[in-house]
C-alpha positions as protocol buffer text, in pm:
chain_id: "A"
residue {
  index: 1
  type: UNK
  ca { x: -23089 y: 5241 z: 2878 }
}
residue {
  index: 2
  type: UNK
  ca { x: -23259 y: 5166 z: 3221 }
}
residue {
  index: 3
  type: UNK
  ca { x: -23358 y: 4829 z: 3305 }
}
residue {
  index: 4
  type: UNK
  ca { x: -23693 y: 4880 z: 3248 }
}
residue {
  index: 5
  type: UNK
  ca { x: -23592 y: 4950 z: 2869 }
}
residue {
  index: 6
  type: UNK
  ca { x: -23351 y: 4664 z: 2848 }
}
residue {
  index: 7
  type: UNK
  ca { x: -23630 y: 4394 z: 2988 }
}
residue {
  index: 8
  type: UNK
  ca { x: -23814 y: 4481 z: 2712 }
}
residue {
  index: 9
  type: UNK
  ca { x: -23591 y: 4479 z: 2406 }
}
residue {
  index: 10
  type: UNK
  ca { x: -23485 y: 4166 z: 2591 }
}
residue {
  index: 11
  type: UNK
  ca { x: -23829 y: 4000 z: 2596 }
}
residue {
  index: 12
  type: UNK
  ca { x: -23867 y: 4117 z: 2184 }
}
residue {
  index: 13
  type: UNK
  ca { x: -23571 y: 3923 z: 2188 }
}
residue {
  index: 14
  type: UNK
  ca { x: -23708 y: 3601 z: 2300 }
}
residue {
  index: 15
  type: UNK
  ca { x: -24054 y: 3629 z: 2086 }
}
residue {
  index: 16
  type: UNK
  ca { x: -23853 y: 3733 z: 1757 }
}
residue {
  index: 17
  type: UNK
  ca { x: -23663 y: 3410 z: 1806 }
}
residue {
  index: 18
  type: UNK
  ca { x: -24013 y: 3270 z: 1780 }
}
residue {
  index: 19
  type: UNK
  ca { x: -24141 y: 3366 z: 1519 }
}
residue {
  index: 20
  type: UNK
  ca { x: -23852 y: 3352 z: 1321 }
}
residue {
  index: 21
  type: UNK
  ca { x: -23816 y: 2966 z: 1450 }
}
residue {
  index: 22
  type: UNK
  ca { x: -24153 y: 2929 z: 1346 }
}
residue {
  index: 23
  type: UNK
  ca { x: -24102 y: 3054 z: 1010 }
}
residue {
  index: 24
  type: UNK
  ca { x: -23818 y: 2808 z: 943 }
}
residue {
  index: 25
  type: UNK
  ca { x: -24059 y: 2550 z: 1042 }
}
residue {
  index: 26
  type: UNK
  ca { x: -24288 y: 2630 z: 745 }
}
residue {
  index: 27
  type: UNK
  ca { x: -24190 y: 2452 z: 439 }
}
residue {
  index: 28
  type: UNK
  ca { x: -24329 y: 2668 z: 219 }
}
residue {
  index: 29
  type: UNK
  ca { x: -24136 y: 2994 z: 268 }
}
residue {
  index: 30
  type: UNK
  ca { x: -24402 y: 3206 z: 52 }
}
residue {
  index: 31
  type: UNK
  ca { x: -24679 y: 3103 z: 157 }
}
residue {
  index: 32
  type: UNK
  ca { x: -24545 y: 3128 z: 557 }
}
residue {
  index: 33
  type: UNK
  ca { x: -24396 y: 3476 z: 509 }
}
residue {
  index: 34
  type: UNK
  ca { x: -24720 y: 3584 z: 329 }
}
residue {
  index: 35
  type: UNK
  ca { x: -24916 y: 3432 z: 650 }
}
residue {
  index: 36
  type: UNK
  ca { x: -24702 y: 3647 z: 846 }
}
residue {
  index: 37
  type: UNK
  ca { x: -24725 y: 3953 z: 684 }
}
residue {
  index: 38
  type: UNK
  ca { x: -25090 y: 3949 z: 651 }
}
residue {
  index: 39
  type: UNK
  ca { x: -25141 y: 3846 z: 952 }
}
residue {
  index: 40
  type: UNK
  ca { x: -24954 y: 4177 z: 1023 }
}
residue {
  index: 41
  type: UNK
  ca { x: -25159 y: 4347 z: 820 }
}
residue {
  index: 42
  type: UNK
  ca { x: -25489 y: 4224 z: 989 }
}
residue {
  index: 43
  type: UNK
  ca { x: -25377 y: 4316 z: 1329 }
}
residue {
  index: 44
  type: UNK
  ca { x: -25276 y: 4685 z: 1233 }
}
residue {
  index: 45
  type: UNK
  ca { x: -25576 y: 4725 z: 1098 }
}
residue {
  index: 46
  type: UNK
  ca { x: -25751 y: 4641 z: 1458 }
}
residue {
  index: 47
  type: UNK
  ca { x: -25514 y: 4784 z: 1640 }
}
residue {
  index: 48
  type: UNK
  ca { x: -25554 y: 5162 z: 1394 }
}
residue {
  index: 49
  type: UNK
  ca { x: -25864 y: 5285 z: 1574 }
}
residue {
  index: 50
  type: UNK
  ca { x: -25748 y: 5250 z: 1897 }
}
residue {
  index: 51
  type: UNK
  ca { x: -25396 y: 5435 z: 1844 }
}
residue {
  index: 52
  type: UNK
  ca { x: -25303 y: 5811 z: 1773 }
}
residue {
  index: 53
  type: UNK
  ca { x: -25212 y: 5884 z: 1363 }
}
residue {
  index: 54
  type: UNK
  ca { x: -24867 y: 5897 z: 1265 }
}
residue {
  index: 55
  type: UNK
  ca { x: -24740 y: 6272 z: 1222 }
}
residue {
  index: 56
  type: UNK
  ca { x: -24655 y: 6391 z: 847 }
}
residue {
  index: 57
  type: UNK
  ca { x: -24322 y: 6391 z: 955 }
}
residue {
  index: 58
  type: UNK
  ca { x: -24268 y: 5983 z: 1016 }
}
residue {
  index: 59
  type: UNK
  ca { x: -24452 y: 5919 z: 721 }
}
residue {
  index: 60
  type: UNK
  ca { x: -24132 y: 5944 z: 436 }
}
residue {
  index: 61
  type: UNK
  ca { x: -23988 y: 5706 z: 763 }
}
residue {
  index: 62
  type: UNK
  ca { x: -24237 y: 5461 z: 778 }
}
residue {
  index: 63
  type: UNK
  ca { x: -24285 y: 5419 z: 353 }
}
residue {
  index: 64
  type: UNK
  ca { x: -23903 y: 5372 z: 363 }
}
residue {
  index: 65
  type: UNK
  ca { x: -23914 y: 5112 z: 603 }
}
residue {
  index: 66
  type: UNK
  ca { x: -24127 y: 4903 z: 474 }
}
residue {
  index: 67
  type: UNK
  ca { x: -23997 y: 4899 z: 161 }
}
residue {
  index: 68
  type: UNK
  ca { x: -23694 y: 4770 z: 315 }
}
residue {
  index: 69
  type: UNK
  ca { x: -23873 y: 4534 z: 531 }
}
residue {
  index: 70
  type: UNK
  ca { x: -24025 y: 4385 z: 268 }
}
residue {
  index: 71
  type: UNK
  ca { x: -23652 y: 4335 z: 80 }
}
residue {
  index: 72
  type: UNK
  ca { x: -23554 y: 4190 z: 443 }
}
residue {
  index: 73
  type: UNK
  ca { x: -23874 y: 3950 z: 401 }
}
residue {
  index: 74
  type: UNK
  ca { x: -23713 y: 3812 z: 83 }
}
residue {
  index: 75
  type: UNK
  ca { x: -23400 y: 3778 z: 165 }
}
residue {
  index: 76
  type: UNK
  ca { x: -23485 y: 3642 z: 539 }
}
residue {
  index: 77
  type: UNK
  ca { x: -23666 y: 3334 z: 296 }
}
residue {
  index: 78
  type: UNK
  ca { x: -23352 y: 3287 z: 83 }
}
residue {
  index: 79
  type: UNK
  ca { x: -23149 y: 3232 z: 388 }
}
residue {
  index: 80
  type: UNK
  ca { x: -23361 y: 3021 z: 558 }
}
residue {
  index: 81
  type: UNK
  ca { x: -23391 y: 2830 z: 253 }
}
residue {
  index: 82
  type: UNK
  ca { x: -23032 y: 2807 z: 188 }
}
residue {
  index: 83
  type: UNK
  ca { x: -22877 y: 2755 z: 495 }
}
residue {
  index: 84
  type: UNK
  ca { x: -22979 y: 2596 z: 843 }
}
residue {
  index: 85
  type: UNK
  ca { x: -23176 y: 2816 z: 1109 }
}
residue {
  index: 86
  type: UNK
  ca { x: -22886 y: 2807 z: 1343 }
}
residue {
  index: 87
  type: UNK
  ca { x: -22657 y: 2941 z: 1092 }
}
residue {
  index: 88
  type: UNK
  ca { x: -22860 y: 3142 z: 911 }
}
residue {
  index: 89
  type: UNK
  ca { x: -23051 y: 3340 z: 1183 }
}
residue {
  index: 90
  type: UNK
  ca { x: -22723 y: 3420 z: 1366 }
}
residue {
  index: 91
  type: UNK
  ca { x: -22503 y: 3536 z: 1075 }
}
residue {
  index: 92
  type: UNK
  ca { x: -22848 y: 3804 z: 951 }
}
residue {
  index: 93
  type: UNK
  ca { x: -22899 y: 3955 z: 1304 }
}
residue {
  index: 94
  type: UNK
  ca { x: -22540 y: 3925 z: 1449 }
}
residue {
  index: 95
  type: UNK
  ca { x: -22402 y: 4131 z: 1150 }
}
residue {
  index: 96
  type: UNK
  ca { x: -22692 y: 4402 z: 1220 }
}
residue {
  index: 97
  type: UNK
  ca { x: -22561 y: 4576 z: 1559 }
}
residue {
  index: 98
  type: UNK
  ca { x: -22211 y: 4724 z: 1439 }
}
residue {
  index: 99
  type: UNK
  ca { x: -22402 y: 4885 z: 1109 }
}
residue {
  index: 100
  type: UNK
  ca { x: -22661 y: 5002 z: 1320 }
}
residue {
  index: 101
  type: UNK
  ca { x: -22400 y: 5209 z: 1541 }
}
residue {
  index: 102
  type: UNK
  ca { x: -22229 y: 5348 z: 1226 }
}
residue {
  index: 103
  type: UNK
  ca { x: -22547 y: 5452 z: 1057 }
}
residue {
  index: 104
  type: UNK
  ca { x: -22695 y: 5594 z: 1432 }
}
residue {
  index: 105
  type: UNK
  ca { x: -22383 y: 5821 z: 1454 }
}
residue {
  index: 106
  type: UNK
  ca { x: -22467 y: 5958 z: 1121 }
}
residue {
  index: 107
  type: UNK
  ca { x: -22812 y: 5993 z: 1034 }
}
residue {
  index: 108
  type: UNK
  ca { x: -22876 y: 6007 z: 1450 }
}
residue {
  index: 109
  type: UNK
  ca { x: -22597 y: 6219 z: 1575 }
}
residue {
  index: 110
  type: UNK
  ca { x: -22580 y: 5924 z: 1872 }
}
residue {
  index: 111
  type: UNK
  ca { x: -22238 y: 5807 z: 1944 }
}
residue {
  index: 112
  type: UNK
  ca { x: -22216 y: 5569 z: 2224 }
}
residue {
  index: 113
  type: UNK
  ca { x: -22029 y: 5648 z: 2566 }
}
residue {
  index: 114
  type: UNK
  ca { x: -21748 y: 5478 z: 2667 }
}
residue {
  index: 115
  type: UNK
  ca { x: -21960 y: 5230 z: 2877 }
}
residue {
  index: 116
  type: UNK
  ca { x: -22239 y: 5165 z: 2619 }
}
residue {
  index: 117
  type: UNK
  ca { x: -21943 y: 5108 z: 2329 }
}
residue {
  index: 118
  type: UNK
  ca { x: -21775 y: 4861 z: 2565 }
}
residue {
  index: 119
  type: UNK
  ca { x: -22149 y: 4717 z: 2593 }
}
residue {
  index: 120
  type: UNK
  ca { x: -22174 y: 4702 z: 2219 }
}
residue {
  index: 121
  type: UNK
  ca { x: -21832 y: 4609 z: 2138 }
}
residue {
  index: 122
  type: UNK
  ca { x: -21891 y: 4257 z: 2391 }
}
residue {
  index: 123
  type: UNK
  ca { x: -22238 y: 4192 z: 2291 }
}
residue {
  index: 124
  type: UNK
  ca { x: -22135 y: 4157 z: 1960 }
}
residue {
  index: 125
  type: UNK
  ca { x: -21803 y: 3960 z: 1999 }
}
residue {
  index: 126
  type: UNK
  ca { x: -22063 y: 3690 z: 2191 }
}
residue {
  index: 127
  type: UNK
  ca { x: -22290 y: 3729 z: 1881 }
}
residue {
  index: 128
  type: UNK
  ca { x: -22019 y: 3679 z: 1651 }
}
residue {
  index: 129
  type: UNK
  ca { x: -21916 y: 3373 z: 1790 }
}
residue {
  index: 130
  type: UNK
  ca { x: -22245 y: 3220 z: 1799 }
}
residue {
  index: 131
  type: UNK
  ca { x: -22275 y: 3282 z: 1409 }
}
residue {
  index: 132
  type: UNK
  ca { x: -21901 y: 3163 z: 1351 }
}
residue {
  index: 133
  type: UNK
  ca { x: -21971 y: 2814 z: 1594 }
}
residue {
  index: 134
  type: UNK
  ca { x: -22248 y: 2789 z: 1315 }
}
residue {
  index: 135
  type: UNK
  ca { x: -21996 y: 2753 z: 1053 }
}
residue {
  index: 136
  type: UNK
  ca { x: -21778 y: 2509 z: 1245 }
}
residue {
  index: 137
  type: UNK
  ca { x: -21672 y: 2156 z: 1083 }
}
residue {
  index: 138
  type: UNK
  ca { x: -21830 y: 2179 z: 746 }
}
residue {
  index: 139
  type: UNK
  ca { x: -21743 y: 2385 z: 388 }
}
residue {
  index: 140
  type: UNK
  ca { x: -21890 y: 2724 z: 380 }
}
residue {
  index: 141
  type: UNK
  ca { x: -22198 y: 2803 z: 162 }
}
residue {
  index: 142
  type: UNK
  ca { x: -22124 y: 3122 z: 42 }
}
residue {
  index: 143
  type: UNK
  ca { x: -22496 y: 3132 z: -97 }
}
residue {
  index: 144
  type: UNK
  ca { x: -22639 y: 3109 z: 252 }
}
residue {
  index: 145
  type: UNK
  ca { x: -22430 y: 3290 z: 432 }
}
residue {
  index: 146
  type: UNK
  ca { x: -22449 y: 3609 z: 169 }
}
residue {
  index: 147
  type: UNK
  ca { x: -22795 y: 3572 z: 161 }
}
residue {
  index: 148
  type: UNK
  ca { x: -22751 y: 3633 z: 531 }
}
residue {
  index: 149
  type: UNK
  ca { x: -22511 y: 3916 z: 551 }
}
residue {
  index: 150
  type: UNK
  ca { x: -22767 y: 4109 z: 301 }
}
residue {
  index: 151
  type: UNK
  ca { x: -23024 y: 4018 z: 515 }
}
residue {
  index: 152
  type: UNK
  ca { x: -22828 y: 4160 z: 845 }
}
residue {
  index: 153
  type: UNK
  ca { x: -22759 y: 4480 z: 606 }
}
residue {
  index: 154
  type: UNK
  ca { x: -23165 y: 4513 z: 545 }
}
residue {
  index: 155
  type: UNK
  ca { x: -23216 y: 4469 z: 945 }
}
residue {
  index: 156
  type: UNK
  ca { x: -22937 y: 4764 z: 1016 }
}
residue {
  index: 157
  type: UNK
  ca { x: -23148 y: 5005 z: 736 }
}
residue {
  index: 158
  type: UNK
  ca { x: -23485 y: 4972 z: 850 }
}
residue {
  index: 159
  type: UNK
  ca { x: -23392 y: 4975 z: 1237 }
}
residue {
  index: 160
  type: UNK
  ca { x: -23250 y: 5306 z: 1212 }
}
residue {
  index: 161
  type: UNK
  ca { x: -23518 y: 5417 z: 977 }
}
residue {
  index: 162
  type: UNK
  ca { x: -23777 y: 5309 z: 1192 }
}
residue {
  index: 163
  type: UNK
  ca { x: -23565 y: 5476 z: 1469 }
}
residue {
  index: 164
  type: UNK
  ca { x: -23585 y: 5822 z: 1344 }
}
residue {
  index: 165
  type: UNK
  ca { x: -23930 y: 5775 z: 1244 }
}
residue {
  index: 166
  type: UNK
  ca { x: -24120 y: 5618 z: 1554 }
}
residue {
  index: 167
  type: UNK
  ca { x: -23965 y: 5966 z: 1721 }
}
residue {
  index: 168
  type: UNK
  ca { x: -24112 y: 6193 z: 1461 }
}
residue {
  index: 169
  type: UNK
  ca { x: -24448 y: 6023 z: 1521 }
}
residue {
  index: 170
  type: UNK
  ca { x: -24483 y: 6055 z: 1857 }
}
residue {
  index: 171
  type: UNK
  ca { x: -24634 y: 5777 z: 1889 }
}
residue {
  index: 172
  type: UNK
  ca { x: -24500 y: 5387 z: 1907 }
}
residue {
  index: 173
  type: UNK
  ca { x: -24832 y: 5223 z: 1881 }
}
residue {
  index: 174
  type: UNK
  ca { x: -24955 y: 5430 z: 1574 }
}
residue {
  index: 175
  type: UNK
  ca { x: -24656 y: 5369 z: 1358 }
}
residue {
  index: 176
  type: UNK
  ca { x: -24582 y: 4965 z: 1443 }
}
residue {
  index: 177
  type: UNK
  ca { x: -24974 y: 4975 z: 1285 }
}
residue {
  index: 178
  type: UNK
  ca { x: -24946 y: 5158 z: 992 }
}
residue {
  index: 179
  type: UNK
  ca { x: -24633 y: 4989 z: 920 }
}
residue {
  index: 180
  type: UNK
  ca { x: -24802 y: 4663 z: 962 }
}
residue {
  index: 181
  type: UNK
  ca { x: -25058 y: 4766 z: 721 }
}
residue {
  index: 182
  type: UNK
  ca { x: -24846 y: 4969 z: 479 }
}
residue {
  index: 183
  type: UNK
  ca { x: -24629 y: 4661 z: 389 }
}
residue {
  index: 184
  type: UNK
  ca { x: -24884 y: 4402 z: 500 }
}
residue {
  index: 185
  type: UNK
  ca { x: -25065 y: 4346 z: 145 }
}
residue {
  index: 186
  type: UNK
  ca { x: -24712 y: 4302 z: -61 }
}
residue {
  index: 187
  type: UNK
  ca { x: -24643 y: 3927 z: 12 }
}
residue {
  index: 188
  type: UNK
  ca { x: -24955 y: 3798 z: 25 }
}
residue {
  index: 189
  type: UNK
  ca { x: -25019 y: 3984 z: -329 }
}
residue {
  index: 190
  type: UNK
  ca { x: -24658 y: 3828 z: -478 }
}
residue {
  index: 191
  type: UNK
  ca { x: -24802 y: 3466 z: -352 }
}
residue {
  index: 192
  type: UNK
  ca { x: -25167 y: 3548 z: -530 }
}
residue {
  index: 193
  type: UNK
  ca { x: -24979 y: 3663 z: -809 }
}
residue {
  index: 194
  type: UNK
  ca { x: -24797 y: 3335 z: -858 }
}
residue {
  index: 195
  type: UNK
  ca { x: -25066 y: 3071 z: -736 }
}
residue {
  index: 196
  type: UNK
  ca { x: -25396 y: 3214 z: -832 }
}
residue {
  index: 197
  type: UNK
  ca { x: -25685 y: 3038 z: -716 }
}
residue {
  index: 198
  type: UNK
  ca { x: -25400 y: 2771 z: -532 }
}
residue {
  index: 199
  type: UNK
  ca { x: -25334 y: 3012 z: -274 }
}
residue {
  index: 200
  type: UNK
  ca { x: -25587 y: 2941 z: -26 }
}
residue {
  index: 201
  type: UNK
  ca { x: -25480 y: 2568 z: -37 }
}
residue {
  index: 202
  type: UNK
  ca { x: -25115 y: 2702 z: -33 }
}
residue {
  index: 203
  type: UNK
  ca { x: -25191 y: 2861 z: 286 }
}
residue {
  index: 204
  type: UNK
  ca { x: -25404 y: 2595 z: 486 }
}
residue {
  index: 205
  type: UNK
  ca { x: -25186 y: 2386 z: 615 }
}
residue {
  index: 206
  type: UNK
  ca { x: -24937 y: 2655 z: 773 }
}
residue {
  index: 207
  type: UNK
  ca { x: -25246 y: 2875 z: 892 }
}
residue {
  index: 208
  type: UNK
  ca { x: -25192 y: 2818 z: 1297 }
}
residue {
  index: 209
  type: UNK
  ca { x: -24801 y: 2877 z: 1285 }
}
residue {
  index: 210
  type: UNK
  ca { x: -24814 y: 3143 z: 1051 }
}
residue {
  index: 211
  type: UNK
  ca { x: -25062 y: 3363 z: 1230 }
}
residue {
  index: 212
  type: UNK
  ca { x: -24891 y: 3282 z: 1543 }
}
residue {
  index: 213
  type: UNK
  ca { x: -24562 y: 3409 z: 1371 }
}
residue {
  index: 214
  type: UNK
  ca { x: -24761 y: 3701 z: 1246 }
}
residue {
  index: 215
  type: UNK
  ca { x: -24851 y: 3788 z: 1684 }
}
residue {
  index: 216
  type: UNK
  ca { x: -24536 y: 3729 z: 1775 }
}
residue {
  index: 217
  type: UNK
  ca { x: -24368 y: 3955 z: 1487 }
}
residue {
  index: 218
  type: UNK
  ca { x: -24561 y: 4234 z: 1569 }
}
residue {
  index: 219
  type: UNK
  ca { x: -24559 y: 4210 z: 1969 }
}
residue {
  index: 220
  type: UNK
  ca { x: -24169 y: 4215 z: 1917 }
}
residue {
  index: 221
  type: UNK
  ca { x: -24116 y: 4489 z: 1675 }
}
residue {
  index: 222
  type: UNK
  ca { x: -24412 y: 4726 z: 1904 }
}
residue {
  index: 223
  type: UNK
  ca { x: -24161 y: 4657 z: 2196 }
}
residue {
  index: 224
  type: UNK
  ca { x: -23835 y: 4749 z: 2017 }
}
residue {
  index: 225
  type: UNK
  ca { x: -24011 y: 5082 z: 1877 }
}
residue {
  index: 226
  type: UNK
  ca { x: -24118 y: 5153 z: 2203 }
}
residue {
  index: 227
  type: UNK
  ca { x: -23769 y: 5115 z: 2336 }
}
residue {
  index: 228
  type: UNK
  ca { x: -23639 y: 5327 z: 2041 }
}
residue {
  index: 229
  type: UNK
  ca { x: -23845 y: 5618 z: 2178 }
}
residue {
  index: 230
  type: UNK
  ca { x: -23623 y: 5598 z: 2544 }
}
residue {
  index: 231
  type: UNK
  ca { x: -23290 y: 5512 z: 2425 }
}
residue {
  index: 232
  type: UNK
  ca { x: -23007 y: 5481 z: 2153 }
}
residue {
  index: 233
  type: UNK
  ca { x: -23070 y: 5280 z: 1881 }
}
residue {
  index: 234
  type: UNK
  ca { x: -22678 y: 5116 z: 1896 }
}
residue {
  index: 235
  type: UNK
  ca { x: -22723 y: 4952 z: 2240 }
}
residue {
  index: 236
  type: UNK
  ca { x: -23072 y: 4857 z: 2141 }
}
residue {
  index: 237
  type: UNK
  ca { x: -22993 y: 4727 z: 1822 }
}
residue {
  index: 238
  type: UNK
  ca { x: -22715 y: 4522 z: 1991 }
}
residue {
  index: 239
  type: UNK
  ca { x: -22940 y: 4374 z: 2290 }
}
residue {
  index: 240
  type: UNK
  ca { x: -23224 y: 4259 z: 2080 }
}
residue {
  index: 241
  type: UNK
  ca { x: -22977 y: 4077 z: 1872 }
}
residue {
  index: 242
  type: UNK
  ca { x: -22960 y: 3826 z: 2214 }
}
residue {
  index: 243
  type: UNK
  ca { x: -23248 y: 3659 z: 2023 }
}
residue {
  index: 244
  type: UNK
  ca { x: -22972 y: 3452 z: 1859 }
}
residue {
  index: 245
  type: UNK
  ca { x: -22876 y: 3283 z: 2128 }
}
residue {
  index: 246
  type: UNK
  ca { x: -23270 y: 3222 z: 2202 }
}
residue {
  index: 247
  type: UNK
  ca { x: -23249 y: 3128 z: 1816 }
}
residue {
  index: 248
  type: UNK
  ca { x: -22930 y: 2911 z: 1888 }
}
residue {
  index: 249
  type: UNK
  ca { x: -23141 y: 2733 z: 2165 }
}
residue {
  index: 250
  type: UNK
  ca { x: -23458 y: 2683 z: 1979 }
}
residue {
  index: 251
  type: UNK
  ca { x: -23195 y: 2506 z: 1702 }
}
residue {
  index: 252
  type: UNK
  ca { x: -23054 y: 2319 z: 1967 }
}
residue {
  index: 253
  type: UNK
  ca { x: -23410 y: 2170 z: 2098 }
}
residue {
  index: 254
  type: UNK
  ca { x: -23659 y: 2174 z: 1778 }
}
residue {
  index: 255
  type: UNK
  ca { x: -23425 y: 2108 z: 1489 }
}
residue {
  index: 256
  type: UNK
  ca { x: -23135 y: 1920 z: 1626 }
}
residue {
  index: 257
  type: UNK
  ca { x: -22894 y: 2177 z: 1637 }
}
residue {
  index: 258
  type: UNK
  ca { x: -22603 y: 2142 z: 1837 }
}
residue {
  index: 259
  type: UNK
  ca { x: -22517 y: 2404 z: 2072 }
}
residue {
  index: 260
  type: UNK
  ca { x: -22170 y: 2329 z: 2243 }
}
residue {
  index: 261
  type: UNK
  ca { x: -21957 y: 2538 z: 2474 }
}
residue {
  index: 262
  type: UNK
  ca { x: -21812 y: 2821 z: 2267 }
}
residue {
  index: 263
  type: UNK
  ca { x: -22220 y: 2965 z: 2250 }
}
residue {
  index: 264
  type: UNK
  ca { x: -22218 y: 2901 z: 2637 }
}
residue {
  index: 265
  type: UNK
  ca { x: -21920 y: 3169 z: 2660 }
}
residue {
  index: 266
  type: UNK
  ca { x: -22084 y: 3373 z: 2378 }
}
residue {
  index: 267
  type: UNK
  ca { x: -22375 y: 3394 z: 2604 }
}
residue {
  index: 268
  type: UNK
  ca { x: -22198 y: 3473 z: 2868 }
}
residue {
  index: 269
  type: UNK
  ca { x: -22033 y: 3820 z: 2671 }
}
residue {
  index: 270
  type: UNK
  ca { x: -22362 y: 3913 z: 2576 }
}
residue {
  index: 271
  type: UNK
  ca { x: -22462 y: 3887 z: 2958 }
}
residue {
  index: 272
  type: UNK
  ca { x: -22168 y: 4129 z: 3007 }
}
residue {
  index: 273
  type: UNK
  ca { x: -22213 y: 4335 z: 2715 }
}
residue {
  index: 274
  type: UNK
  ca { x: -22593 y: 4384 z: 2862 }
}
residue {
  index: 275
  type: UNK
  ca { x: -22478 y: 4461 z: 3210 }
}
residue {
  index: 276
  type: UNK
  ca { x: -22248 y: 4764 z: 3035 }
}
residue {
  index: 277
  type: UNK
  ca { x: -22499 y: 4864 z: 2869 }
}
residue {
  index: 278
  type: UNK
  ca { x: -22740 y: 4920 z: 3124 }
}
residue {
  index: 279
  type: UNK
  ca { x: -22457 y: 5070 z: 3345 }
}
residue {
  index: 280
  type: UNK
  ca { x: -22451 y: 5324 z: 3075 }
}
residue {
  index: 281
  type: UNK
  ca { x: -22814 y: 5427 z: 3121 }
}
């Protein structure tokens, strides 16, 4: 991973904190995650005449992946619904990195070095314990946090998927636009399907944040494909999962979250876990 690589899974990082922040914001959860999604859907559409077509090969990639990413949609809503942002949005991405290595070494033949497992290994000790300071001084809602483990398990499946695939396409911009629109209609059909000629008022009041979430989402995921193209997808996986403690800080400011000291020293092993990473590159 060289350090051009690792600024930008880092700044992914920081705008999928966004838009995930942004999405907790929305009381509605359908109606904001269908916002998102079609406002996915309307910017692969603009970007699909400007980008080079998906080979055959990344196509049984890209169907696959957003079939999953639509299962991650759902389950993203439960757990924000469930549990608070700064629990939730730790436990579903901090639980991602470690499957993602397992499942690279497999389906990807890429086992890390010694470097880039130390890398892993300390980013996601510092992840851990931002997801675990979450938990701290209250009883455990096993709802929630399930809701979030499945939701990690969703984000390890569709990042390796998406992985293999962006490589077969041979091209990054292509596939982050046909994925957009492949998997772009399905939410804002369910919420059509449930409020029928409510929808539009469903959707009217969230219509600046979820569009904005819908940008964001899509700037984020084109940089992590992108990234996917010029390096493992372990120590990827792992850095872009620093958007938790972007997500711990947005908690912290916007929703009265409390940060404290142990996600001050979790911050600080991700820093290290980056640095090894990068040294591994």
């Amino acid at each position: 991973m060289t350090p051009v690589v690792a600024a930008a899974v880092l700044v992914a990082a920081v705008t999928h904190a966004g838009w995930n922040a942004l999405a907790h914001r929305i009381t509605d959860k359908p109606a904001g995650f269908a916002l998102i999604s079609g406002g996915g859907l309307v910017i692969g559409l603009a970007i699909t005449p400007f980008a080079r077509f998906p080979a055959g090969a990344a196509w049984p990639y890209l169907c696959a992946s957003a079939a999953v990413h639509i299962a991650y949609y759902a389950l993203l809503m439960t757990s924000f619904r469930l549990g608070d942002f700064g629990q939730a949005y730790p436990i579903a991405r901090g639980s991602a990195p470690l499957v993602v290595t397992l499942l690279a070494a497999v389906f990807a033949h890429e086992v890390p070095g010694a470097w880039a497992g130390a890398g892993i290994a300390v980013s996601c000790l510092g992840l851990s314990g931002v997801g675990l300071w979450g938990l701290r001084g209250r009883r455990p809602d096993w709802a929630a946090i399930g809701a979030a483990l499945a939701t990690g398990l969703t984000i390890a499946v569709y990042t390796v998927i998406d992985g293999l695939g962006v490589r077969a396409a041979h091209t990054s911009l292509g596939y982050i636009a046909w994925l957009m629109v492949v998997q772009g209609w399905v939410l804002p059909a369910f919420l059509y399907a449930r409020a029928g000629g409510g929808t539009v008022r469903r959707l009217r009041p969230y219509a600046a944040l979820g569009l904005l979430g819908a940008a964001l989402s899509v700037a984020a995921y084109a940089l992590v494909l992108w990234a996917q193209t010029r390096a493992a997808l372990a120590p990827i996986a792992a850095l872009r999962e620093s958007s938790i403690l972007v997500g711990a800080a947005i908690g912290a400011l916007f929703f009265k979250e409390r940060f404290g000291a142990p996600r001050i020293v979790a911050a600080g092993l991700v820093v290290v876990g980056i640095g090894l990473m990068v040294r591994a590159g």
